[in-house]
N, C-alpha and C positions, 0 to 999 in steps of 0.2 A: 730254530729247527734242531730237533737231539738226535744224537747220535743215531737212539737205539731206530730212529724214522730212516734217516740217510742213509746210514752207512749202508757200501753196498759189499762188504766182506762179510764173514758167518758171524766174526766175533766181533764186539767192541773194541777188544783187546789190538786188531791189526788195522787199526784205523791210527792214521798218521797224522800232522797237521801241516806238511810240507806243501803248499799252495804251487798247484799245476799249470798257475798261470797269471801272470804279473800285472797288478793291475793299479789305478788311480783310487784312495778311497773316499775323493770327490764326484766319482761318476755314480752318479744315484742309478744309474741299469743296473747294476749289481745292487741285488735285494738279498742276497741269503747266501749261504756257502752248503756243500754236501762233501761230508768227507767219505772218501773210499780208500780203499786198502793201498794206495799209491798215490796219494792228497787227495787236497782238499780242492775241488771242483767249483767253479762262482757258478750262481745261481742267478741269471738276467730276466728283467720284467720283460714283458709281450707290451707294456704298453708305452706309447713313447710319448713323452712330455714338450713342452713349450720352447723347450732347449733344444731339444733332437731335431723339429721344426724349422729352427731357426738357423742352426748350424748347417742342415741341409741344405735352406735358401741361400746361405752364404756361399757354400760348397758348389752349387746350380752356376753362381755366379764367378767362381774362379777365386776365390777367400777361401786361403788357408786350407787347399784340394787339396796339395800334398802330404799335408799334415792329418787330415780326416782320416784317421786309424784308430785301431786296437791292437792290444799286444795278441800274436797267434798265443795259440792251446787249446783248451776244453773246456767249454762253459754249457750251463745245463738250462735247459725251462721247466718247471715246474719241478717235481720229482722224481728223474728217471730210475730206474734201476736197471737192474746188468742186461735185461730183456729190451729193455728202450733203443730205439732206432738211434742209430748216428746220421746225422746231417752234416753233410762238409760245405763251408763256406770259405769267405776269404775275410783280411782284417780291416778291407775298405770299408768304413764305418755306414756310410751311406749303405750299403749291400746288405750289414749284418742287421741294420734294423729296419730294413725292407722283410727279411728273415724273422726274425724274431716277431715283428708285430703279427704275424700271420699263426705263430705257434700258441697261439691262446688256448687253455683248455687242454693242451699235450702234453705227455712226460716225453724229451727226448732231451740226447746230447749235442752239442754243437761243437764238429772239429774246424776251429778256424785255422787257416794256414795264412804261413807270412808270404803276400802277393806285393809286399812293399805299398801297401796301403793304394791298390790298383783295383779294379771290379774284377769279377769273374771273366767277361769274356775277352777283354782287354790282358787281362793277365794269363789267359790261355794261350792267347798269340803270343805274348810276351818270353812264354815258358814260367814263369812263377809260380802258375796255376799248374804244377806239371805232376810228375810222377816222383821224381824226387825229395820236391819240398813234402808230398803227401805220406811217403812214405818214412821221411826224418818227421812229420809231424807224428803219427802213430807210433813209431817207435818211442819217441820222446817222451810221451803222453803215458806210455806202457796200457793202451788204448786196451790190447787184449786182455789185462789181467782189471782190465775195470767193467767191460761188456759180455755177455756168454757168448756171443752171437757172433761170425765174422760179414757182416753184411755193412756197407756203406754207403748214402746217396747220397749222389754228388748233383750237381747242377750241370744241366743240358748244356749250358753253353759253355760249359768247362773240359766237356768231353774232347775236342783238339789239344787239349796240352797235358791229357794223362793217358798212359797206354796201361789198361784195365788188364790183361794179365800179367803185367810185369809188377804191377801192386800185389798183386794174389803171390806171385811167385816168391815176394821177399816177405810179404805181412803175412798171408791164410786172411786177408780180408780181398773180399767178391768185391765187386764194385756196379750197384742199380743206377740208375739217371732220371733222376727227377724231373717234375714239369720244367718248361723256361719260364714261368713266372712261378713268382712268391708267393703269391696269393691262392694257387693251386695247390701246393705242399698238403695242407692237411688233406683233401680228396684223396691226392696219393694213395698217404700213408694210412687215411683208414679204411682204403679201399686196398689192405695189401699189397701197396707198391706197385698198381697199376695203371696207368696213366692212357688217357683217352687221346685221340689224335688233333683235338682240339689243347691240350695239355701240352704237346709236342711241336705247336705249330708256334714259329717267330713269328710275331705282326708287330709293324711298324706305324704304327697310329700318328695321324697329325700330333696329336699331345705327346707320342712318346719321341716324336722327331721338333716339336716346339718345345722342350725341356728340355733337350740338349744345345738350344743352340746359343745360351747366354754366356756359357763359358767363350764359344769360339769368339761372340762379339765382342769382351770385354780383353779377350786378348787383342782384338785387333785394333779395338779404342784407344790400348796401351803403345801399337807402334806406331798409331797414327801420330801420335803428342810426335815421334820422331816427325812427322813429314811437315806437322803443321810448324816447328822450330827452324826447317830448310824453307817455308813458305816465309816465314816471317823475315829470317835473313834475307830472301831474295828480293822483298818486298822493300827493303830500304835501296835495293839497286831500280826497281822496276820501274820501266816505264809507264806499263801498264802493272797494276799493283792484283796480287788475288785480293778478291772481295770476299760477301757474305755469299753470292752466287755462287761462288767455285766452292765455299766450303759445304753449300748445302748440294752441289750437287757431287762431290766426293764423298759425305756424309751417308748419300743415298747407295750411295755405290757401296759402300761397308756394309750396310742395312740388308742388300740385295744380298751380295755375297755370304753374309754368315745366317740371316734369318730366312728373307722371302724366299731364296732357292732354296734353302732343306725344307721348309715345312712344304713348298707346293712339287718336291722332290719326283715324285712318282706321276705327277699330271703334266710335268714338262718334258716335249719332244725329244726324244734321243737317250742315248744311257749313260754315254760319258758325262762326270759330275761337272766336269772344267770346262763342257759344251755349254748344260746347262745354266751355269754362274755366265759364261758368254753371254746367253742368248739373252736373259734377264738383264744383263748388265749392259746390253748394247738397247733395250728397248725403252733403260731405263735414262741414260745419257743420249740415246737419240732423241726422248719427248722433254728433255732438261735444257740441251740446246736448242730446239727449236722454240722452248717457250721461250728463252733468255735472249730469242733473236740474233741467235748468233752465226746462221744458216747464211753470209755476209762475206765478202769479200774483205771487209774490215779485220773481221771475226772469224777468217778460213782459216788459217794454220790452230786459234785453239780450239776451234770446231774439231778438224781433223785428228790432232793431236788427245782431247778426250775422249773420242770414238776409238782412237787406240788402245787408248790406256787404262781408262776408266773399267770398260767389259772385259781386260786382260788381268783386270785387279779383282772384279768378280769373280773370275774363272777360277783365279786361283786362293780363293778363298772359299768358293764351294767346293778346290776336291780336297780342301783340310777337313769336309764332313764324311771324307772317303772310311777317317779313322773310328766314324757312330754309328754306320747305316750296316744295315741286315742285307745290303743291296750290291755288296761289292766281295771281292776275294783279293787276297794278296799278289798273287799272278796280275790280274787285272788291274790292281792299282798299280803296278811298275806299270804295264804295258803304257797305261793312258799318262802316266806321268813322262815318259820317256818319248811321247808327243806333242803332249801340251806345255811341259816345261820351255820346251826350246820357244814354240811359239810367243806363249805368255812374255816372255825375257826378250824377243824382239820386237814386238807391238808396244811393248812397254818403253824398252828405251826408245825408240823411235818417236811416239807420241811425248811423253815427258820433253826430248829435245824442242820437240815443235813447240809445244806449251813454252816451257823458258825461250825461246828463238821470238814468240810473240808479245813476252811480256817481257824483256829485257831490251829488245830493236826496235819495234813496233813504234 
């Protein structure tokens, strides 16, 4: 690309080659560079390859989240110039190329901010997504003297953690709010920045609540290795020893709590999340012991004791999906936590005792 296309100053002559934003030069998303009167700007493709694919799948599943970043700054599509919209995003990589693939066919800029490689709405409750980093990022960037315009869109679900005139007050840049999906942005923007109330509405779709839920299972596969090491130890004292029975119906109970309750989330009775990982979780260990024939005075105390513990271990693995759903507020998640915690933590030891009191005496 030459100068004399890029550059977005009068002359040749005040174009720099000071790079506005640090970057890997193995990441093939950067295709080009635009130099302006304050560096040199990267130029990222709209389409995303085999890699970003697979990185993402990794990312889905709890591999190397926290590392799924980009360095913040200013990166461009196509060939904007000083009239070109700003788009603000964040530098969680998963987010920035939900973004980008959707800007095909656009000249626009992208201000990414550093969210500590966290999404938008996650980082707005967080504060990362805030007022400050937005306004150290444009500062930084020397944002005004590369755009004419003071205009910025930000993303909808980012709007909790920036306060829109206090940006105006220190930059002269306005602050617009773009659709909550990605895939809307261009409508938007070439519909002059106006967005229809389907554009503005959150929905929570079985797929957009079955995409989240492999991170929470794989975290929870990772503490079980703890429970199945205290099973194994106990198993050289036991009378009765855990079997493949207890592991498949424990197995279930994980299953319940991180996947079957978020995805059937909005079609099961009640609102609190740690009712509902309950209620699945007691229907799901009451048809596990009764298959296993355990309904027995042989078999009373680990009956009782999984009807404990089991639906208490649901419970509290459906409201860790408190921190994904469109369906909750901060207020509310204390309130129900400061009910069900106590709960959960006495149904739990109690049942557990009884389990070991069966399989240690017995």
């Amino acid at each position: 690309m030459s100068d004399e296309r890029s550059c977005c100053c009068s002359s040749n002559d005040c174009c720099v080659e000071k790079s506005l934003t640090v970057y890997d030069k193995k990441d093939k998303w950067v295709v080009d560079e635009i130099h302006t009167s304050k560096g040199t700007v990267l130029v990222v493709s709209t389409n995303l390859d085999m890699k970003d694919f697979f990185e993402a799948w990794k990312v889905r599943w709890g591999i190397g989240r926290m590392d799924y970043k980009i360095s913040p700054g200013l990166y461009a599509v196509g060939n904007p110039d000083q009239t070109s919209p700003v788009l603000v995003s964040v530098n969680y990589k998963l987010t920035f190329n939900a973004l980008r693939k959707e800007l095909a066919g656009l000249d626009c800029w992208i201000l990414v901010l550093d969210t500590k490689g966290i999404n938008v709405w996650c980082a707005a409750g967080k504060g990362t997504f805030g007022t400050n980093e937005l306004v150290h990022r444009i500062l930084k960037t020397e944002l005004s003297e590369i755009v004419s315009h003071k205009k910025l869109v930000l993303p909808q679900l980012g709007a909790p953690g920036v306060s829109a005139h206090e940006v105006t007050k220190q930059t002269g840049f306005s602050i617009v709010y773009g659709p909550v999906r990605a895939k809307d942005i261009k409508a938007f923007l070439t519909s002059d920045f106006k967005a229809t109330e389907d554009m503005r509405t959150v929905k929570f779709t079985l797929w957009d609540r079955l995409v989240l839920t492999p991170i929470d299972l794989v975290a929870a596969i990772k503490k079980s290795l703890i429970v199945f090491g205290i099973l194994f130890i106990v198993n050289l004292f036991a009378a009765k020893p855990f079997g493949l029975a207890d592991f498949i119906i424990y197995t279930g109970t994980v299953v319940t709590g991180t996947v079957i309750t978020p995805v059937l989330l909005p079609y099961i009775p009640g609102r609190a999340f740690a009712w509902k990982g309950w209620l699945f979780g007691l229907l799901w260990t009451a048809g596990s012991v009764w298959l296993n024939g355990w309904f027995t005075s042989e078999f009373l105390l680990v009956a009782i004791g999984y009807l404990l513990v089991l639906p208490s271990l649901s419970a509290f693995l459906s409201m860790n999906f408190t921190g994904s759903s469109t369906y909750t507020s901060y207020s509310g998640v204390i309130k129900e936590m400061k009910t069900a915690i106590p709960l959960i933590a006495l149904s739990s030891i109690t049942g557990i005792l009884l389990v070991l009191i069966n399989s240690l005496l017995a």
